[in-house]
C-alpha positions in Angstrom: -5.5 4.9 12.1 -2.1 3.4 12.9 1.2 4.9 12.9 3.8 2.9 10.5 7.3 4.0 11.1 10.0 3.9 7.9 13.6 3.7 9.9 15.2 4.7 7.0 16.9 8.4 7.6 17.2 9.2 4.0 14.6 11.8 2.5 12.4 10.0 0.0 9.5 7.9 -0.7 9.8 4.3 -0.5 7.1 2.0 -1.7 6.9 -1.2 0.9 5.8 -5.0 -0.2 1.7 -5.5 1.0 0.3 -8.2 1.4 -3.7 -7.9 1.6 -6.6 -10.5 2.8 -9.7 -9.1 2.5 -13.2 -9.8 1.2 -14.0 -6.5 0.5 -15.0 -4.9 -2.6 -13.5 -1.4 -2.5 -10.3 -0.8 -0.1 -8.7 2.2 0.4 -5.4 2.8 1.9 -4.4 6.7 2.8 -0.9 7.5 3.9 -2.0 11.2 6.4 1.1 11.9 6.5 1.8 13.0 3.0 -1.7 12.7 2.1 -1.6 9.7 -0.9 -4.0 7.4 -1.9 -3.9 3.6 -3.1 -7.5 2.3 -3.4 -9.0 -0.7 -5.1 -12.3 -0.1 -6.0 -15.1 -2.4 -7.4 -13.6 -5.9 -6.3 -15.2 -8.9 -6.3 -16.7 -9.7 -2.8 -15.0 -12.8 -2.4 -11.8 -14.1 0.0 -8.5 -13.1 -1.8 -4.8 -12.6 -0.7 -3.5 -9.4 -2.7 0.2 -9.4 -3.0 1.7 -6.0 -3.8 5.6 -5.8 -4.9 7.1 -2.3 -3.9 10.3 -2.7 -6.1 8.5 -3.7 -9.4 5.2 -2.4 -8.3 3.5 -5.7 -9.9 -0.3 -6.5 -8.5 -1.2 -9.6 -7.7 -4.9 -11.2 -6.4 -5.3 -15.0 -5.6 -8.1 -14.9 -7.0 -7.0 -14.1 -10.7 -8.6 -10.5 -10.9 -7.1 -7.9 -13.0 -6.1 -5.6 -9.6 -4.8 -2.7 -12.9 -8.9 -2.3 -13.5 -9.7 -1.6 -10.0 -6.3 1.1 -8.9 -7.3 4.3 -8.0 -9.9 4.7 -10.3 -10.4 8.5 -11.2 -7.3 9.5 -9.1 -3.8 9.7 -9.6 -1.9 6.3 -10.0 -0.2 5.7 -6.8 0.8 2.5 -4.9 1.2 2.7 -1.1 4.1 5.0 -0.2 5.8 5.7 2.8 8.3 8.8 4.2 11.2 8.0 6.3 9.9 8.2 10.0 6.7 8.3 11.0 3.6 7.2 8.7 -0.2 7.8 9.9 -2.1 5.2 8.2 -5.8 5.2 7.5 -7.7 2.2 6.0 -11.1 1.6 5.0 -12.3 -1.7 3.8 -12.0 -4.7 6.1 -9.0 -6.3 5.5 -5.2 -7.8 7.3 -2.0 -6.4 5.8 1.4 -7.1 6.2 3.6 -4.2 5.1 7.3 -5.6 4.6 9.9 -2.9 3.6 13.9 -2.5 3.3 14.9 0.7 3.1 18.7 3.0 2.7 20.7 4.5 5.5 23.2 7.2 5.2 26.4 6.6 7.1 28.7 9.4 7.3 27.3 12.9 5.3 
């Protein structure tokens, strides 16, 4: 588990760019904080970079898979999401990802 902080102070969900190298076959990422789900389930076991756009939420594998056949399978259709603040982060399937994310302030109420 890691902790993945959001700096933005407004209350809502905000779904960050990922960017995934794995080999795995099924990856799941958990959010403990709010308690969703994104999970990939029934990949090939080869090397692929999956690139994941938060503002269009478009799914992308280097290795030309159809990601939309593997997304939560049997579970609510959710990409990663994050809260403002604090995020505790739980992922299983071996894998390195880059979580890039720009996010609203308030200034002045």
């Amino acid at each position: 588990m890691f902790n993945y902080h959001c700096s933005s102070n407004v209350n809502d969900y905000y779904t960050p760019d990922l960017i995934i190298e794995t080999e795995a076959t099924d990856l799941t990422i958990v959010n403990d904080t709010d308690g969703s789900t994104f999970s990939l389930s029934g990949m090939s076991g080869s090397q692929k970079t999956i690139t994941i756009n938060g503002q269009s939420l478009v799914m992308e594998s280097s290795d030309g898979t159809n990601l939309y056949n593997h997304w939560n399978v049997d579970a609510p259709k959710y990409m990663f999401r994050a809260l403002g603040g604090d995020n505790y982060i739980s992922i299983t399937g071996a894998c390195t990802i880059i979580i890039k994310n720009e996010v609203p302030w308030n200034i002045g109420y």
